[in-house]
C-alpha positions in Angstrom: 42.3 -163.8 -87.6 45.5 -161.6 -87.0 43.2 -158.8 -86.7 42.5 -160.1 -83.2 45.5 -159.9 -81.9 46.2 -156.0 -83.6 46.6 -153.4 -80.8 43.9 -151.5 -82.1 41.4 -154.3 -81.7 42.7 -155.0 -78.1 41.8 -151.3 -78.2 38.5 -151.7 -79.3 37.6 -154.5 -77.2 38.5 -152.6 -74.1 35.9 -149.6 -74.8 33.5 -151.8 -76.1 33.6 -153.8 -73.0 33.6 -150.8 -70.8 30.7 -148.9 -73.0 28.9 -152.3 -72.9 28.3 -151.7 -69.1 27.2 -148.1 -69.3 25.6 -147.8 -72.1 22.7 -150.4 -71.1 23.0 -149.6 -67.3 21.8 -146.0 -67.9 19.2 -147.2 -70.7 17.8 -149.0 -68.2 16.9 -146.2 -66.1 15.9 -143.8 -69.4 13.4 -146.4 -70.4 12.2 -147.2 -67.1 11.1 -143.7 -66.6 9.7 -143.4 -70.3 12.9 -141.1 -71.7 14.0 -143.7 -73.9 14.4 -141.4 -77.2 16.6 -139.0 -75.3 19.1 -140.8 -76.7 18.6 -139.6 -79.8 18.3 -136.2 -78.7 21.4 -135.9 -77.0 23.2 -137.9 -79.4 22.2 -135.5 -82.4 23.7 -132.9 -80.3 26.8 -134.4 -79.4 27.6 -134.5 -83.2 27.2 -130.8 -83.3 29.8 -130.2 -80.6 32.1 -132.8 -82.5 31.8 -130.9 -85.1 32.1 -127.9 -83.6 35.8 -129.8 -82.2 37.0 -129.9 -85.6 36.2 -126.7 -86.4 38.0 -125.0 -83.5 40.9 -127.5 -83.7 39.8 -129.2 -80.0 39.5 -132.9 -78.8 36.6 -133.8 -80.5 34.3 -135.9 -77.9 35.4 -133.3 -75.4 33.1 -130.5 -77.7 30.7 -133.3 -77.9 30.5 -134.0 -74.2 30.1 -130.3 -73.4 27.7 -129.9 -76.0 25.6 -132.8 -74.7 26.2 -131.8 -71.2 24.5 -128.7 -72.0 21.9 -129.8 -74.0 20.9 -132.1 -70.8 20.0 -129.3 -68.8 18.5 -127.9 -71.4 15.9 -130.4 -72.0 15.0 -130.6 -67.8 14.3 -126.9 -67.8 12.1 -127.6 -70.8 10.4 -130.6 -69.0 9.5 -128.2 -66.0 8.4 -125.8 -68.5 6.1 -128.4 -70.5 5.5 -130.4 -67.7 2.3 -132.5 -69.5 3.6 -132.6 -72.5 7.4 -133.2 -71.5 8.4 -134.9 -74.8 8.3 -132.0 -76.5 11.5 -131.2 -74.9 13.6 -134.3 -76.6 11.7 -132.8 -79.8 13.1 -129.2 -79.3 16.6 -130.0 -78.6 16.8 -132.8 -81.2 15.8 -130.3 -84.0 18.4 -127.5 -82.2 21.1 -130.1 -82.4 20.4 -131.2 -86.1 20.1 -127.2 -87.1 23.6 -126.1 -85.0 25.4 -129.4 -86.6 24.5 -128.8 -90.5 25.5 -125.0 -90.1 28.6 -126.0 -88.2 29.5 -128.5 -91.6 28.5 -125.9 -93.7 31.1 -123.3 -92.2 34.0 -125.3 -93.3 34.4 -127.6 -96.6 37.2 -129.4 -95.5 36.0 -131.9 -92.7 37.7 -134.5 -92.3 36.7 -138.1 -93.3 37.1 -138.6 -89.3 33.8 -137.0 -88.5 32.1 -140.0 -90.1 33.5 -142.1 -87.7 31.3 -140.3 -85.0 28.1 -140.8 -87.4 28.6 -144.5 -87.8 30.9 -145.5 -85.3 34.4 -146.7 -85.6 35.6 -148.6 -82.4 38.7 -149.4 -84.4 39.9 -145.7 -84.4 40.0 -145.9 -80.4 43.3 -144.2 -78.9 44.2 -143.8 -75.2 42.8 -140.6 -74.7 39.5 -142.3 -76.0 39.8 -145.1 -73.5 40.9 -142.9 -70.2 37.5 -140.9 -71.0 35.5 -143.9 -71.3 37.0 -145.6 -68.2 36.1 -142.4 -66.1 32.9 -141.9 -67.4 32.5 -146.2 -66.7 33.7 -145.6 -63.1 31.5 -142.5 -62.5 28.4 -144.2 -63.7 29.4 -147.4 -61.1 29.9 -145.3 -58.4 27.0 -143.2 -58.8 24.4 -146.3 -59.2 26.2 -147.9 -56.5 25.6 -145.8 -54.1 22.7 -144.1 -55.0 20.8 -147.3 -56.2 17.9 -146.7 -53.7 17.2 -143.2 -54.3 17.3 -144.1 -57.8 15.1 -147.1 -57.6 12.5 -144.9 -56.1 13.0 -142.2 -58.6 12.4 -144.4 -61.5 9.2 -146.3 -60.4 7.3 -143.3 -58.7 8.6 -140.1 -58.9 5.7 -138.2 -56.8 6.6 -140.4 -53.9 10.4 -139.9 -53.7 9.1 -135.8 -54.0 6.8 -136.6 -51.0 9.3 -138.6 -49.2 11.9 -135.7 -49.1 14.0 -137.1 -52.0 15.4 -134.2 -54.0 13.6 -135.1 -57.4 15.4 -131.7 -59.2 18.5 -133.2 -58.3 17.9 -137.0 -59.5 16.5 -136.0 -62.6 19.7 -133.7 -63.7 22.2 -136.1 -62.5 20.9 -138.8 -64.6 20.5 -136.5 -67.6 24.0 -135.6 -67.5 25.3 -139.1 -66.5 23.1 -139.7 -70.1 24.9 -137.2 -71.9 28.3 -138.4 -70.8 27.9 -142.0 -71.5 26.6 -140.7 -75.1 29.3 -138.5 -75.4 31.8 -141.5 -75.3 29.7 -143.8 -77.0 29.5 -142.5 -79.9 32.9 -143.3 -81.7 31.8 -146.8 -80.7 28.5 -147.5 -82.3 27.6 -143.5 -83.6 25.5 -141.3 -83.2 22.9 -142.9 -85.4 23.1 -146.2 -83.4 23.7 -145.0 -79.9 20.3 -145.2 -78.7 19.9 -148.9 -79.7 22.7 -149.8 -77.0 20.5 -147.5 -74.4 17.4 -149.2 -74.9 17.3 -152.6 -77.2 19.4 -154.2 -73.8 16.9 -152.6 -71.2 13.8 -154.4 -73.4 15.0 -157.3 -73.6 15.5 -157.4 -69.8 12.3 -156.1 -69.2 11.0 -160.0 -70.5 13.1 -161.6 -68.0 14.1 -159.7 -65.2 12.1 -160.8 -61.8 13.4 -157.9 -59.9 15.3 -155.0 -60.5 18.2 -156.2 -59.3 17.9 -158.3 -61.0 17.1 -156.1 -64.1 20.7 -154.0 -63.3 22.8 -157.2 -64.0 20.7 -158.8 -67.4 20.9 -155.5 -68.9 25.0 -155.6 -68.4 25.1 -159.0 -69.9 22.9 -158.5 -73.2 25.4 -155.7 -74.0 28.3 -157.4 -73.2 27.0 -160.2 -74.9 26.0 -158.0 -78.1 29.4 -155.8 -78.2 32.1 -158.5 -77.8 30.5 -160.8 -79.9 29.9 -158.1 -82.5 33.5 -157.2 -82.4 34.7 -160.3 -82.9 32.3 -161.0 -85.9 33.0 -157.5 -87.4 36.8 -158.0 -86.9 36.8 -161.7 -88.4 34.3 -161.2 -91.4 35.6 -157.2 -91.9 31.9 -155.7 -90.7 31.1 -152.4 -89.4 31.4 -153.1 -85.7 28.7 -150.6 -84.7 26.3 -152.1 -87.5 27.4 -155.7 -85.9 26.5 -154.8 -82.3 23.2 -153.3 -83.3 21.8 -155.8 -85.1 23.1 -158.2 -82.6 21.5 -156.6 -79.9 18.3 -157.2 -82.2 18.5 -160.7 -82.7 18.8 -161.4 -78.5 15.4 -159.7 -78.7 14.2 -161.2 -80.7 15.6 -164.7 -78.8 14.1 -163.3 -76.2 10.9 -162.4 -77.2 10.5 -166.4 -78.9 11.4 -167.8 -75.3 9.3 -165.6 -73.5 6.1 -166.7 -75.8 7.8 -170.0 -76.1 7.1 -170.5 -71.9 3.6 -169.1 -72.0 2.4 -172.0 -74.3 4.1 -174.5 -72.4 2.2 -173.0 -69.4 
């Protein structure tokens, strides 16, 4: 139980918490509009600029972030390009991220252990340049849907009428690729890039059963990750788990609560 009182797990808590609203806020939007394997895709990618980090000696999720960032726009200009087939975009940058990141590993022998904490997570290695980046990618996110949550609303539920209605579609549909690739970009020292995409889009399903509006859709989808991430923590932290691992398959088993309740109220009606 000391562990829970350990500076680094105060640590840990506070990006969890933070990536626990972000994370699932932006998921909700991804698989709202059908993009819910872009997390994947810009996850794969982010490991390449990590690695890439290392190899040049810079902060690590900062060649992660720019990576990701470009591999954002990168998959919208391939969307306009295959506009009835746009998944083959996620498809094309995936395999360019996996291809860029095994070359990058293969240029240098002596990567450090380190860089497995960005494939599994490792919420415990969180410092305070970790946590300032997180916070300002948190803040950006809340701003942004704050004040943008119409235009948004309308983007995500028909995006030929926000065109006809004058809304810049172009504009929407980068901003929330690269708000995507920065809340990835962050995330994944906390669950890793193999797990990301399970905090983007196992929250958003399960609110999908419940939510009534989506309104109220914005605040369920907060509290299955929060729900999912601090709990994971403190199980992981208490029982020595890997905390990514932990969240994951926590997020799984609301779900799945979910899903019984959900078929539990259609017999009873």
């Amino acid at each position: 139980m000391d562990i829970l009182t350990a500076d680094f797990f105060e640590r840990a808590l506070i990006g969890g918490v933070l990536i626990g609203i972000t994370a699932p806020l932006i998921g909700l939007f991804l698989v709202l509009r059908r993009l819910s394997m872009i997390g994947d895709t810009l996850s794969h990618v982010s490991i390449a600029g990590v690695a890439l980090g290392f190899l040049v000696g810079i902060y690590p999720l900062a060649g992660g972030m720019l990576f990701a960032l470009a591999a954002s726009f990168a998959i919208e200009k391939l969307r306009k390009a295959y506009q009835a087939y746009a998944e083959l975009s996620l498809a094309i940058i995936m395999s360019g991220g996996i291809a860029i990141a095994s070359i990058l590993f293969t240029l240098d022998q002596s990567f450090p252990v380190d860089i497995d904490s960005y494939l599994f997570g490792s919420i415990y290695t969180l410092n305070s340049t970790d946590l300032y980046l997180i916070g300002g990618v948190t803040l950006l996110i809340l701003l942004v849907i704050g004040l943008q949550a119409k235009e948004l609303f309308q983007m995500t539920f028909d995006e030929e009428a926000a065109s006809v209605s004058g809304l810049p579609v172009r504009f929407y549909n980068v901003m929330i690729s690269v708000l995507t690739a920065l809340v990835i970009s962050v995330a994944i020292k906390i669950v890793g890039a193999l797990l990301v995409s399970a905090l983007l889009t196992i929250p958003a399903a399960g609110t999908l059963l419940i939510a009534r509006s989506f309104r109220q859709s914005l605040m369920i989808v907060i509290v299955i990750g929060e729900i999912a991430v601090i709990a994971g923590l403190l199980i992981a932290g208490i029982w020595n788990l890997a905390p990514g691992g932990t969240i994951v398959l926590l997020l799984i088993l609301i779900l799945m609560l979910l899903l019984a309740f959900r078929g539990g109220l259609k017999r009873v009606r």
